[in-house]
Backbone bond lengths (Angstrom), bond angles and torsions (degrees), N, CA, C in turn:
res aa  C-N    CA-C-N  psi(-1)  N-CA   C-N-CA  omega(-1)  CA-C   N-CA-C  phi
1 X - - - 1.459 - - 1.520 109.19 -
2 X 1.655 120.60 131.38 1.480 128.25 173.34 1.490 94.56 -40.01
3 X 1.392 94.80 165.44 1.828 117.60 155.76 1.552 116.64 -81.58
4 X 0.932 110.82 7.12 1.726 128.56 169.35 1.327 115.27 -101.10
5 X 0.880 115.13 -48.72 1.504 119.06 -167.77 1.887 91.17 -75.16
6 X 1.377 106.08 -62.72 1.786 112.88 178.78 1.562 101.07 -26.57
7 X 1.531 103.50 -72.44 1.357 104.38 -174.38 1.752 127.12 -38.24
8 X 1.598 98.28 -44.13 1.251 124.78 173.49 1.550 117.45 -34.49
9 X 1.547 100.83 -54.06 1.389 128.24 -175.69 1.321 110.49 -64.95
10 X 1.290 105.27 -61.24 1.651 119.00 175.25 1.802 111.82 -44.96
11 X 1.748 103.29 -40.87 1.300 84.67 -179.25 1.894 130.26 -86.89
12 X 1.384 103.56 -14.30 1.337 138.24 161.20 1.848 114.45 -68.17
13 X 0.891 121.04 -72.15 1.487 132.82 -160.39 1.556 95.17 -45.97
14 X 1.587 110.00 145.53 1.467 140.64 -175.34 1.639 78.58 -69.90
15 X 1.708 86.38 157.84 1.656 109.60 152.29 1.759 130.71 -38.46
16 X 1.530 85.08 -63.28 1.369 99.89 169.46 1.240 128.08 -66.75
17 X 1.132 137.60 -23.40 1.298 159.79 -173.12 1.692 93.82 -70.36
18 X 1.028 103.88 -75.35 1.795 115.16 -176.49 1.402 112.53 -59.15
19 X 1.586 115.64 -29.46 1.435 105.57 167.10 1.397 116.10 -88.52
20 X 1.633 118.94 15.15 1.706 113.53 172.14 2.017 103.71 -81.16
21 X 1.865 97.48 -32.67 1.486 109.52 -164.30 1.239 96.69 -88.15
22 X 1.736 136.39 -15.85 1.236 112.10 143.85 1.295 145.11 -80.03
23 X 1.539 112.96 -14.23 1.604 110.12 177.92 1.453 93.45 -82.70
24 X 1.584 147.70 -14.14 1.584 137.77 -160.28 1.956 82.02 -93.95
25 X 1.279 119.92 -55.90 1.371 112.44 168.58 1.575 130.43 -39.64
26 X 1.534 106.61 -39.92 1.033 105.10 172.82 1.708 139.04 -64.82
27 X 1.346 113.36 -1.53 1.425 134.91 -177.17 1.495 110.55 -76.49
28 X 1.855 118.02 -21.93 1.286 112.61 156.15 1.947 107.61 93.83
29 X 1.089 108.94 -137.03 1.261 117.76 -174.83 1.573 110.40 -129.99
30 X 1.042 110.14 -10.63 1.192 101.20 171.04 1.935 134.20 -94.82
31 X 1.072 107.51 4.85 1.405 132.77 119.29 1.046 122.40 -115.24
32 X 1.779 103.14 149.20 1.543 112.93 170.99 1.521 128.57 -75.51
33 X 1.291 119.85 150.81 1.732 122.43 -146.98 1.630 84.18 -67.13
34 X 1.508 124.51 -50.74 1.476 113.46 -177.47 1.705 130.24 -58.70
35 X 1.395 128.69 -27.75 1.334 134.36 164.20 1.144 88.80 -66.46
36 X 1.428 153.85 -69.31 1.486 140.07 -150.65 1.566 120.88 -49.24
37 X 1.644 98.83 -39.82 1.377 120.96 -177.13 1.285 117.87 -71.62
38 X 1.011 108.17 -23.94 1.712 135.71 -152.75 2.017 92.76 -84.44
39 X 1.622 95.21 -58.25 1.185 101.01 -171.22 0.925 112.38 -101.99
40 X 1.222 128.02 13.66 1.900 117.40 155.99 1.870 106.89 -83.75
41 X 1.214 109.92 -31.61 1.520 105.02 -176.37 1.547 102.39 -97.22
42 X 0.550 155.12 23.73 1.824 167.10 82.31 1.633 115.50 -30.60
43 X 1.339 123.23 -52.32 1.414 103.49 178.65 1.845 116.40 -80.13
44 X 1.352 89.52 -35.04 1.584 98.92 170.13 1.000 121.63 -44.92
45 X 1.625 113.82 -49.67 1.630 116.01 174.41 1.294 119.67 -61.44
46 X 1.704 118.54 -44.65 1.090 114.90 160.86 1.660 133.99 -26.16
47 X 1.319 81.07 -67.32 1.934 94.14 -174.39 1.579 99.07 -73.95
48 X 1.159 134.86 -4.05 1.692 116.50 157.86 1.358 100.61 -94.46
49 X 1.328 145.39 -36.85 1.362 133.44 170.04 1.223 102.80 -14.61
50 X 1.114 87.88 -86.53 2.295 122.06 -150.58 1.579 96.87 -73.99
51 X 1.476 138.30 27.32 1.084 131.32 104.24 1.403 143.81 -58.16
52 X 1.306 95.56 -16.69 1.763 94.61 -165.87 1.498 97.72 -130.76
53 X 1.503 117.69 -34.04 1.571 113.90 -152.24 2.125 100.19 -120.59
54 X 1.351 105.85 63.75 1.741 120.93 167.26 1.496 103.71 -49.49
55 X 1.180 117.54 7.44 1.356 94.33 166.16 1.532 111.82 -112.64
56 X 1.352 117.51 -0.01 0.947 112.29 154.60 1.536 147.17 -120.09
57 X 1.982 84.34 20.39 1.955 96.83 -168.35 0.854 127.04 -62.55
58 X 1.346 126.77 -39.36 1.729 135.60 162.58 1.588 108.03 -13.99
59 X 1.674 104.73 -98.18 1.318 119.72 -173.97 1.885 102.50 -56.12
60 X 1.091 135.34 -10.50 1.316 115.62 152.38 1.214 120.42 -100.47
61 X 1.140 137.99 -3.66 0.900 132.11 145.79 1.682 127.85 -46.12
62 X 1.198 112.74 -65.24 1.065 136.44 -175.32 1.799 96.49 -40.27
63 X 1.356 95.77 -60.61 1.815 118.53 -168.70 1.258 101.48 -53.89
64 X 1.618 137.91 -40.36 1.148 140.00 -179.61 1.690 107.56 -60.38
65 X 1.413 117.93 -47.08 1.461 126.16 -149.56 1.912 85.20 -86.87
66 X 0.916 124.30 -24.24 1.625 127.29 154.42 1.712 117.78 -34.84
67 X 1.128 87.63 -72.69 1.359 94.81 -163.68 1.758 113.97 -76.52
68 X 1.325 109.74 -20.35 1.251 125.05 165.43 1.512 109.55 -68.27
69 X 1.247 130.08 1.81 1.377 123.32 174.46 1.519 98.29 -100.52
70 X 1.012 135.75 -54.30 1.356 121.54 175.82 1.595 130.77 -43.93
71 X 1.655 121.32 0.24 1.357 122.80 -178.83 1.890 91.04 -117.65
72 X 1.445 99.96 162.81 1.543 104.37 170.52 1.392 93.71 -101.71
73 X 1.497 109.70 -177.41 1.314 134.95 -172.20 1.883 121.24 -47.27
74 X 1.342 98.73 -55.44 1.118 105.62 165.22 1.739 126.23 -87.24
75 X 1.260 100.44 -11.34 1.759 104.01 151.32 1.724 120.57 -67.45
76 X 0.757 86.32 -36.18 1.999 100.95 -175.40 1.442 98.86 -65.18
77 X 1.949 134.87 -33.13 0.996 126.74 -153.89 1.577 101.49 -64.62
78 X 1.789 102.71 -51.97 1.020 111.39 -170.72 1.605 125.16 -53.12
79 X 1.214 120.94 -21.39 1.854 121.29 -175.39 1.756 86.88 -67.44
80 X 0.864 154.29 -59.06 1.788 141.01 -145.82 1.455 76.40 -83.04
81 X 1.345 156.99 -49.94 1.661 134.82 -130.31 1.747 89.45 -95.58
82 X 1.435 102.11 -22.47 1.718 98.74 -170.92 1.794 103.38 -79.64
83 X 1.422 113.63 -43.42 1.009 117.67 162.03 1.399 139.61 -33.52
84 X 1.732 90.56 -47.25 1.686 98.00 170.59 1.298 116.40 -85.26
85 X 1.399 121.47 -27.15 1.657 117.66 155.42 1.436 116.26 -34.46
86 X 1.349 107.77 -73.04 1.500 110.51 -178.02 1.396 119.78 -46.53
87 X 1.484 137.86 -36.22 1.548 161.56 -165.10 1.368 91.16 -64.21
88 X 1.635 113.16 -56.54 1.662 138.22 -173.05 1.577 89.95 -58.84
89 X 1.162 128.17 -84.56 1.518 140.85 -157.17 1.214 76.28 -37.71
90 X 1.489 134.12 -97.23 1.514 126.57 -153.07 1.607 124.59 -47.80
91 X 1.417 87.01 -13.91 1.974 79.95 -170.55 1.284 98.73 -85.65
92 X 1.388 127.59 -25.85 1.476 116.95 -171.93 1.706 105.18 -86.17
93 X 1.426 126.33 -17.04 1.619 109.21 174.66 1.853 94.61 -75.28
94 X 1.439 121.35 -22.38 1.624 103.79 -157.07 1.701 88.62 -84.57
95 X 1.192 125.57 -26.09 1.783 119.44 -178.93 1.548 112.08 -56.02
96 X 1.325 99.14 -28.39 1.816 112.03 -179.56 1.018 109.28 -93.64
97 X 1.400 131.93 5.67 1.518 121.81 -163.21 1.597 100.99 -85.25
98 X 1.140 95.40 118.96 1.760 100.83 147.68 1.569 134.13 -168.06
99 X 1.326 119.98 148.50 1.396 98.66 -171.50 0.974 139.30 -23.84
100 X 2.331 116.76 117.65 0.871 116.12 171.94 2.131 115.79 92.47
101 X 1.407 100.14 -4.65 1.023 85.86 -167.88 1.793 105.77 -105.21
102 X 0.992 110.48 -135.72 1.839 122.25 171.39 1.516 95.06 -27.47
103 X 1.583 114.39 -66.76 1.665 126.19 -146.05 1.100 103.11 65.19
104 X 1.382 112.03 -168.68 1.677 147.70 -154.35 2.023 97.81 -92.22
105 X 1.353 98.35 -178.13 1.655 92.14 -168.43 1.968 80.82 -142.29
106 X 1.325 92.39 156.24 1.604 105.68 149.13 1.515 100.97 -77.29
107 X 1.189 129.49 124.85 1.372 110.46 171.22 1.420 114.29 -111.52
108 X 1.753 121.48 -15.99 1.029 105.19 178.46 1.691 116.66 -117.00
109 X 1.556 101.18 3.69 1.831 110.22 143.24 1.553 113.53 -49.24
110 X 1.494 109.35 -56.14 1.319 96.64 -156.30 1.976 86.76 -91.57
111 X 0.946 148.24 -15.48 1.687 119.24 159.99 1.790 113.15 -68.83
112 X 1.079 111.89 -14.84 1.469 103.74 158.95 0.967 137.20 -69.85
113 X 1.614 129.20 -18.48 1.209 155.22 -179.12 1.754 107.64 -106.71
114 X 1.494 117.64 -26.66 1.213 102.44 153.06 1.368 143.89 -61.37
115 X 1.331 76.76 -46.07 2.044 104.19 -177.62 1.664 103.95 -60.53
116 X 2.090 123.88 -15.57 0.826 128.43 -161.33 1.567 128.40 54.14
117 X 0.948 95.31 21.15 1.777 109.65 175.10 1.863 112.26 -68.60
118 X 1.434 119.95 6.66 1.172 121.03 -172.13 1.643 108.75 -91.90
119 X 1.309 107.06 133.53 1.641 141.22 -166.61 1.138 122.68 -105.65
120 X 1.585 112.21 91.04 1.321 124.87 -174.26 1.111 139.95 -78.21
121 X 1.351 102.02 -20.47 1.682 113.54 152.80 1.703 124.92 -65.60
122 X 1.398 106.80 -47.41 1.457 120.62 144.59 1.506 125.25 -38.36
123 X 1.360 107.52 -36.72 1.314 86.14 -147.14 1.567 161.09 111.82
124 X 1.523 79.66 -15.12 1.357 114.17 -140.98 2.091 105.03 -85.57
125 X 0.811 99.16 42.11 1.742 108.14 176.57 1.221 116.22 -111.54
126 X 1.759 117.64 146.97 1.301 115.41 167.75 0.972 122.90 -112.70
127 X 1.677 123.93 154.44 1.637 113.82 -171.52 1.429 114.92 -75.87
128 X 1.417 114.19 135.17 1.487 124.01 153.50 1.446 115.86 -2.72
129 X 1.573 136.53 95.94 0.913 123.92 171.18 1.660 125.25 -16.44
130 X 1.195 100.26 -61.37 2.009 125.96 -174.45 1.380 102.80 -41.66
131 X 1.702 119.22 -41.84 1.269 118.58 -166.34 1.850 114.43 -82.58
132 X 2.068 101.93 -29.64 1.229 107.53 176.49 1.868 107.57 -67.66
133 X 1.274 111.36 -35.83 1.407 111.20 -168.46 1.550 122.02 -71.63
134 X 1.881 106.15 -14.87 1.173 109.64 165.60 1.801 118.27 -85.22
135 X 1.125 101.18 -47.82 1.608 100.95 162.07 1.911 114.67 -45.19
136 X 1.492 112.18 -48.89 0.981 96.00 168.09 1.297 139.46 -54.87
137 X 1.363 115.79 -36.85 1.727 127.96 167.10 1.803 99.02 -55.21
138 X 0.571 82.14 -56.40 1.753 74.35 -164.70 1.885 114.36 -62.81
139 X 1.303 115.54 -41.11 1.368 117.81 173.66 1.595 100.81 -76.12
140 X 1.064 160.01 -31.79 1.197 161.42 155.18 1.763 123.67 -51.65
141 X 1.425 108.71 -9.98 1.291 100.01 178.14 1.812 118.69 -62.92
142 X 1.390 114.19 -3.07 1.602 88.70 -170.33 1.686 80.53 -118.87
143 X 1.095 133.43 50.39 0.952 132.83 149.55 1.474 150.80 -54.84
144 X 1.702 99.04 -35.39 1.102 130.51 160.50 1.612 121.00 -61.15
145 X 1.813 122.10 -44.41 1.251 116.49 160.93 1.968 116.17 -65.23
146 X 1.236 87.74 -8.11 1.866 78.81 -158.64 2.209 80.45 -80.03
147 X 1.080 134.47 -46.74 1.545 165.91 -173.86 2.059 83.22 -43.08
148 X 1.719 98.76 -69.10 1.294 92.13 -174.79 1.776 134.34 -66.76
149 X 1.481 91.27 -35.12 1.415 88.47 157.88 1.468 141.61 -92.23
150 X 0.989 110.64 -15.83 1.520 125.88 176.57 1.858 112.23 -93.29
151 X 1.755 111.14 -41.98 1.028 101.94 -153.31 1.445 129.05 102.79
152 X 1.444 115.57 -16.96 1.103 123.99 -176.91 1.554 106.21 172.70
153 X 1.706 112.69 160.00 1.092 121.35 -173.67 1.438 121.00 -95.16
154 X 1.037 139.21 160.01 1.556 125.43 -179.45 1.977 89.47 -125.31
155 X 1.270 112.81 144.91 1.349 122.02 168.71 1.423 113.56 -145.39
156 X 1.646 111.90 113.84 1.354 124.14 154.18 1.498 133.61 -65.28
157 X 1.359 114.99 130.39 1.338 118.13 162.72 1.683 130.42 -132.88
158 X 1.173 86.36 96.40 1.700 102.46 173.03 1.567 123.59 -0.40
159 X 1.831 84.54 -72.60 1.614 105.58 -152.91 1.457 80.89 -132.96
160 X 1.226 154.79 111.11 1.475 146.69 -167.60 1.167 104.20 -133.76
161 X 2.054 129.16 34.57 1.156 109.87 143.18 1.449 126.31 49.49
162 X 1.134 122.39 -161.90 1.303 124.92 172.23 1.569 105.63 -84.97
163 X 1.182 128.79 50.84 1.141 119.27 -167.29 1.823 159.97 18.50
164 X 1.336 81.83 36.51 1.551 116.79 -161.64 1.794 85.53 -57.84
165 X 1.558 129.93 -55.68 1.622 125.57 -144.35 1.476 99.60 -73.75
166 X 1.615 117.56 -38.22 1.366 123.46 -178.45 1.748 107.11 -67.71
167 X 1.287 129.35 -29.63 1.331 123.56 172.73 1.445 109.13 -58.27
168 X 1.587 110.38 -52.39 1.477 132.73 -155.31 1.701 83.39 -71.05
169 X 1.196 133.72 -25.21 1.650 127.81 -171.02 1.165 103.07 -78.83
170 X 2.032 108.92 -39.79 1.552 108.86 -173.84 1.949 108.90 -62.02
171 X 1.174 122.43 -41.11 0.927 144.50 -171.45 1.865 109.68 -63.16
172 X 0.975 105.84 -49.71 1.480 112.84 170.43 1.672 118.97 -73.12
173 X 1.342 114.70 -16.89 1.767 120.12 150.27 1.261 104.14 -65.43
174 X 1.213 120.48 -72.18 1.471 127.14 -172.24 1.620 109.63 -24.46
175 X 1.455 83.64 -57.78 2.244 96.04 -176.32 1.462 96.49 -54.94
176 X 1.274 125.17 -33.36 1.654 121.69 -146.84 1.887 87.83 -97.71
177 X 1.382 131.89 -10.98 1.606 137.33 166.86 1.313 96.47 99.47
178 X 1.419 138.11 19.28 1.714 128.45 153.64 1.083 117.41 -97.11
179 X 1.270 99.04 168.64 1.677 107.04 -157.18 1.912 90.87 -99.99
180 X 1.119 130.70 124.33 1.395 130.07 -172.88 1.501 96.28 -86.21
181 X 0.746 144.33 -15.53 1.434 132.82 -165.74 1.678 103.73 -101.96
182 X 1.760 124.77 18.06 0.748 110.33 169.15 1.405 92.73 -158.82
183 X 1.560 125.92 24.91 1.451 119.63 169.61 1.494 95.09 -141.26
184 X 0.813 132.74 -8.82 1.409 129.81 167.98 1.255 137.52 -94.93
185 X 1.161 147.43 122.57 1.955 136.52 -173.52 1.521 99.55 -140.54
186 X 1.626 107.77 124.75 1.160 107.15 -177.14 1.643 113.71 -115.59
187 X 1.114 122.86 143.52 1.809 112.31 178.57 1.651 95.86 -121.20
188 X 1.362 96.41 138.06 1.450 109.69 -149.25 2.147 97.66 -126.19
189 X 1.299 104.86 119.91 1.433 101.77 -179.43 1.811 110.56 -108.58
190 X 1.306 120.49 131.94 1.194 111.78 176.40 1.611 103.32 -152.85
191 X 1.816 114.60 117.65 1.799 115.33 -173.62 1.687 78.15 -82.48
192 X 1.107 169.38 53.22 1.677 147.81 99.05 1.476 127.10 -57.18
193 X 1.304 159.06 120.10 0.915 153.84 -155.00 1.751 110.70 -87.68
194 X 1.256 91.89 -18.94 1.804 125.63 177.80 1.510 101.82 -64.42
195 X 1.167 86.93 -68.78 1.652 116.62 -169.00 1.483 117.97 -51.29
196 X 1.533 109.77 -28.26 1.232 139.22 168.41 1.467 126.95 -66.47
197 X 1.272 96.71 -45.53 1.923 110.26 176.39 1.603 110.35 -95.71
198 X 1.226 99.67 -5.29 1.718 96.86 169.18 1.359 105.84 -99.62
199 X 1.094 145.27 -40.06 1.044 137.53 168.98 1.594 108.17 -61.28
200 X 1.179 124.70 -75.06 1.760 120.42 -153.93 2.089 70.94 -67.37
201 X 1.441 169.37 168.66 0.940 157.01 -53.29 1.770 126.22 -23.38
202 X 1.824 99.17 -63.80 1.405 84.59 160.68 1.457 140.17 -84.25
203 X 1.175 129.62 2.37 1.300 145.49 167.83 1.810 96.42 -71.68
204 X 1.205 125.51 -83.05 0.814 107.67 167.14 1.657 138.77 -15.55
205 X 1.320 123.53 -84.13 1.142 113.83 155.72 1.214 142.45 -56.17
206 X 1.263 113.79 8.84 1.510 106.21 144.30 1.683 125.42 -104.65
207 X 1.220 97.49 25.84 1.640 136.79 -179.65 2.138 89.39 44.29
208 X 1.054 102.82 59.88 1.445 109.17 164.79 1.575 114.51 -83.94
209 X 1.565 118.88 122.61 1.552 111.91 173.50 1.313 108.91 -44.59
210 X 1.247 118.80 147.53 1.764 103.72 160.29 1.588 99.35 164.80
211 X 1.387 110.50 156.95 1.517 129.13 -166.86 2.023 100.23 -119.78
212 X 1.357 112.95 103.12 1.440 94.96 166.87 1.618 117.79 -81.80
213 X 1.165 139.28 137.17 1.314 135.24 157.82 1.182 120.52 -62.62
214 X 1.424 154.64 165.40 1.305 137.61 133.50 1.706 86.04 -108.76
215 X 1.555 118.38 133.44 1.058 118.56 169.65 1.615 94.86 156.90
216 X 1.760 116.47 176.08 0.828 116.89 168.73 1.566 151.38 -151.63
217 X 1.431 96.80 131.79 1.697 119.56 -159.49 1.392 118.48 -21.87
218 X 1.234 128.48 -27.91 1.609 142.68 -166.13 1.725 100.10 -85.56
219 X 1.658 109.64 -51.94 1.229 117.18 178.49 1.854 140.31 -62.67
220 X 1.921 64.09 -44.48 1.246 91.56 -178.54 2.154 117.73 98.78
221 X 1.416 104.09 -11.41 1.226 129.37 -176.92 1.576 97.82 -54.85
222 X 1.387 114.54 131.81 1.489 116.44 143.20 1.737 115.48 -134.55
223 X 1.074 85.66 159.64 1.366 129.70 -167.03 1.800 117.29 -86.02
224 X 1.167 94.00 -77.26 1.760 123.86 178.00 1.092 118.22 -155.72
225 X 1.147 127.67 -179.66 1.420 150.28 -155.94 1.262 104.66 -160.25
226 X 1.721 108.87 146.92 1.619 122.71 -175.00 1.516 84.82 -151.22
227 X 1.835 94.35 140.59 1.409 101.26 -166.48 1.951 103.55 -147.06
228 X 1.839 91.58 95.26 1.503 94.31 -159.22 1.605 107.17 -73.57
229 X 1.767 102.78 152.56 1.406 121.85 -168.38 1.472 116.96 -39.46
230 X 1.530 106.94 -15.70 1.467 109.98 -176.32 1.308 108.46 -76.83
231 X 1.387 113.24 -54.20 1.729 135.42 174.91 1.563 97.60 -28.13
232 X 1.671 110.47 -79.31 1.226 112.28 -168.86 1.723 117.69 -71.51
233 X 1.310 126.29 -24.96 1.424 104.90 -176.29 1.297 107.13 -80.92
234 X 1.638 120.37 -16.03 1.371 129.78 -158.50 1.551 98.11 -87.67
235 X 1.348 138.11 -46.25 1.252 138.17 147.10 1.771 94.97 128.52
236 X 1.399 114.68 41.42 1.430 116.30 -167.27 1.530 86.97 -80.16
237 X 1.168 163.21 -69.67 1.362 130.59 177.61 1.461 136.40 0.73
238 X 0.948 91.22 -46.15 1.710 102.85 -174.07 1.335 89.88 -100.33
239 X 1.408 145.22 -52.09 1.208 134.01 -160.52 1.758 101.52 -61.91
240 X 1.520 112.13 -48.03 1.311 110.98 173.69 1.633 135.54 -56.77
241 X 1.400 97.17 -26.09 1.239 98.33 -165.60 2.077 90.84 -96.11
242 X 0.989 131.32 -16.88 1.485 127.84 161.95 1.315 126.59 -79.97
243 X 1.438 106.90 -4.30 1.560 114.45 155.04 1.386 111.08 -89.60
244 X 1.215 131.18 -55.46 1.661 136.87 158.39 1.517 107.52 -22.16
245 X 1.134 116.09 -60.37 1.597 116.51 173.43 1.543 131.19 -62.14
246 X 1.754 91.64 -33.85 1.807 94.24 178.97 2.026 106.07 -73.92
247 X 1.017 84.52 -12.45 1.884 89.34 -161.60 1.357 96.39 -88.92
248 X 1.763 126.93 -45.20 1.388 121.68 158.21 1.124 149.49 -70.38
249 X 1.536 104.26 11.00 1.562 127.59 177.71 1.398 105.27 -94.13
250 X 1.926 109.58 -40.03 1.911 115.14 -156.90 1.800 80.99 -74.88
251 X 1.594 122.39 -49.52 1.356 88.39 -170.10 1.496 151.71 -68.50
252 X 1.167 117.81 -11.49 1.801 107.90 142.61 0.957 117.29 -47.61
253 X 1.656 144.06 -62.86 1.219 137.84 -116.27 2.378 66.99 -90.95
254 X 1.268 116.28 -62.83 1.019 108.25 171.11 1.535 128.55 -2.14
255 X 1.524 101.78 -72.78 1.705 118.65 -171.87 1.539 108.96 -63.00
256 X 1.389 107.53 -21.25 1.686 129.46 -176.01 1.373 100.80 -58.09
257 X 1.401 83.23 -59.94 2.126 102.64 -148.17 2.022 88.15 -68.45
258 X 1.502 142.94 -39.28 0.833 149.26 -169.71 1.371 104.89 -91.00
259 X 1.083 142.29 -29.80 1.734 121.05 157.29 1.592 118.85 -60.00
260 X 2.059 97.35 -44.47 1.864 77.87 -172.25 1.624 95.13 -76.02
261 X 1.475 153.72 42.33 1.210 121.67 165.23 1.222 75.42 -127.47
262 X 1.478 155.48 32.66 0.870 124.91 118.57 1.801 104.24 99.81
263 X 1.384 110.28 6.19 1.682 129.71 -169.05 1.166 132.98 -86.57
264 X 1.217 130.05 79.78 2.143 126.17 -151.51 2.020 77.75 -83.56
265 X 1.164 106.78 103.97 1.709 120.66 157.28 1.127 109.44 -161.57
266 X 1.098 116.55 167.87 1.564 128.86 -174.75 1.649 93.75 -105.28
267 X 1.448 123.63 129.84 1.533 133.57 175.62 1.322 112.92 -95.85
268 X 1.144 144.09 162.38 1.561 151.38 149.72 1.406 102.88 -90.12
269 X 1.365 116.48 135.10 1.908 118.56 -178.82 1.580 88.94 -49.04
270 X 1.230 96.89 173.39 1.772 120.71 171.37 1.225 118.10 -128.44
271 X 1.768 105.24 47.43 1.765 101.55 -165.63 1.350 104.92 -80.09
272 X 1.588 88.92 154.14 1.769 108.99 -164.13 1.501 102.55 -80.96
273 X 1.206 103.34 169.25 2.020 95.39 177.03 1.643 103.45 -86.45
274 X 1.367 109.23 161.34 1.395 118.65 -166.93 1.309 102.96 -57.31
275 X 1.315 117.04 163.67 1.950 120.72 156.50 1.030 130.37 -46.68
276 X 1.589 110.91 -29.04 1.468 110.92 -155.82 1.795 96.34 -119.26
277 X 1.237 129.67 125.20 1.623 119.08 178.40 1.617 84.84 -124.25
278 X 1.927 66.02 144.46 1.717 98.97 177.56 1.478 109.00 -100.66
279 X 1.373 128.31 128.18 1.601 117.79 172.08 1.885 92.48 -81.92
280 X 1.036 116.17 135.86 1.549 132.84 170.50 1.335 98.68 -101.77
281 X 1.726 113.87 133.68 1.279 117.13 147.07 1.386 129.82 -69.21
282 X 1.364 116.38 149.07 1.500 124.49 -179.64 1.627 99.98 -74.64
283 X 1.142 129.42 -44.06 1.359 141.50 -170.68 1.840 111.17 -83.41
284 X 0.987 117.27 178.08 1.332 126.88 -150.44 1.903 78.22 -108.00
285 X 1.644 113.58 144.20 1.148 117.49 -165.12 2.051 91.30 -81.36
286 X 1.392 132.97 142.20 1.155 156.61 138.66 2.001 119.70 -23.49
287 X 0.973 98.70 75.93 1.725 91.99 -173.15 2.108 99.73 -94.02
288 X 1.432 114.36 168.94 1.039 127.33 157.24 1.455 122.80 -77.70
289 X 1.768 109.25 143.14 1.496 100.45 -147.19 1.387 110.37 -67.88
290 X 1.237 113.64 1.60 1.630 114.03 -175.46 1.589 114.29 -97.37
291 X 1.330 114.74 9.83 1.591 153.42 176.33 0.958 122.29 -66.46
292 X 1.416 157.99 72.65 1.823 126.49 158.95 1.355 113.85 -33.09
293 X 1.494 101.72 139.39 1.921 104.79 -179.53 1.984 89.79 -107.43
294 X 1.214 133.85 39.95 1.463 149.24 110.64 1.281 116.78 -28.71
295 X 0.899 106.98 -62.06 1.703 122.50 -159.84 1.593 115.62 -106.58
């Protein structure tokens, strides 16, 4: 990252925000700034896993109490205080959220790019929030039909990075007056293992439905699966897999209705909107002050 943009940051960036890039600073030289990074968004993910997903706490478990051997006592303090920094960073863009305004941030794209941890032989950079959130406006415009007939949107991601494009998607509902955390589900593919715990971390905390893969999109190979608290308390399994069914039922009756009229065209289904409608607020839902408005 320029010395402009840094500065930029410095003069912009939340409280909390600057105290995540000082407690990850604070680890010194005796670890390197990239293992630190590595394993705060790796243990983090961990310990939101194995809240929600017992079928896989064991072996993360285990994986957590790993990596926790490489810090001493008072190294260890710091992973929960950095954690709650970051929790902070997000809770204060979602208190401001409202159509059209600031939105949501990559927050731990752009501390990766502070810390200068970005890998150019790799590759290894993420885009400018500003630039994902405009792509997002624009690939998101028919969102609203996908909302009316389905109920909700589904969004793929290939290569999902630290998950900057799926925020920038959540963010472009928001502009459009739905509530993303209950019309949107995104499944997110990334072969980085990095790339993996930064995404299902901030997705997660912004209690976004969504499935990370670790595996990869070209191959088709997976690896694992991460299955954020929204996904599972929200019950998108079942919600997904009864849209899968309504959409593979209309097409016969489809191929039906277009032989007897006798029609050589290609149709789009005509699925009906679900049974059940949700009124969504335009505004950010009202929590008690002892509340994250996350959740």
């Amino acid at each position: 990252m320029s010395r402009a943009a840094q500065r930029r940051h410095q003069a912009t960036a939340s409280h909390a925000h600057k105290e995540l890039l000082s407690l990850m600073k604070a680890f010194g030289y005796r670890h390197s700034m990239n293992d630190v990074f590595a394993d705060f968004v790796e243990m983090s993910a961990l310990a939101i896993s194995n809240a929600v997903d017992r079928h896989h706490f064991e072996a993360r478990e285990k994986r957590y109490l790993e990596i926790a051997k490489k810090y001493d006592r008072e190294e260890l303090t710091r992973f929960p205080q950095m954690f709650g920094a970051l929790t902070m960073t997000f809770e204060e863009r979602v208190q401001q959220l409202v159509p059209n305004g600031d939105g949501l941030a990559d927050v731990l794209g752009q501390t990766y790019m502070m810390l200068e941890l970005g890998n150019d032989r790799a590759g290894q950079f993420f885009t400018p929030y500003t630039v994902s959130r405009m792509m997002a406006g624009i690939s998101m415009t028919d969102g609203a039909s996908s909302i009316e007939r389905d109920g909700f949107v589904t969004v793929l991601e290939p290569a999902s990075g630290a998950g900057g494009m799926v925020i920038a998607c959540a963010d472009a509902l928001n502009d459009a007056g739905h509530n993303y955390q209950q019309r949107m589900h995104a499944t997110c593919i990334d072969i980085d293992p990095r790339c993996v715990h930064m995404t299902y971390v901030q997705l997660a905390l912004l209690h976004i439905p969504a499935i990370v893969v670790h595996g990869n999109a070209l191959s088709g190979e997976s690896w694992g699966s991460w299955f954020t608290p929204a996904h599972v308390l929200g019950g998108w399994g079942r919600r997904l897999r009864a849209a899968r069914a309504r959409k593979d039922a209309e097409v016969p009756a489809l191929e039906a209705a277009a032989t007897a009229e006798a029609e050589v065209c290609i149709v789009e289904p005509a699925v009906h909107g679900p049974a059940r409608h949700l009124d969504d607020p335009v505004l950010r839902v009202f929590v008690p002050d002892d509340q994250l408005a996350l959740f």
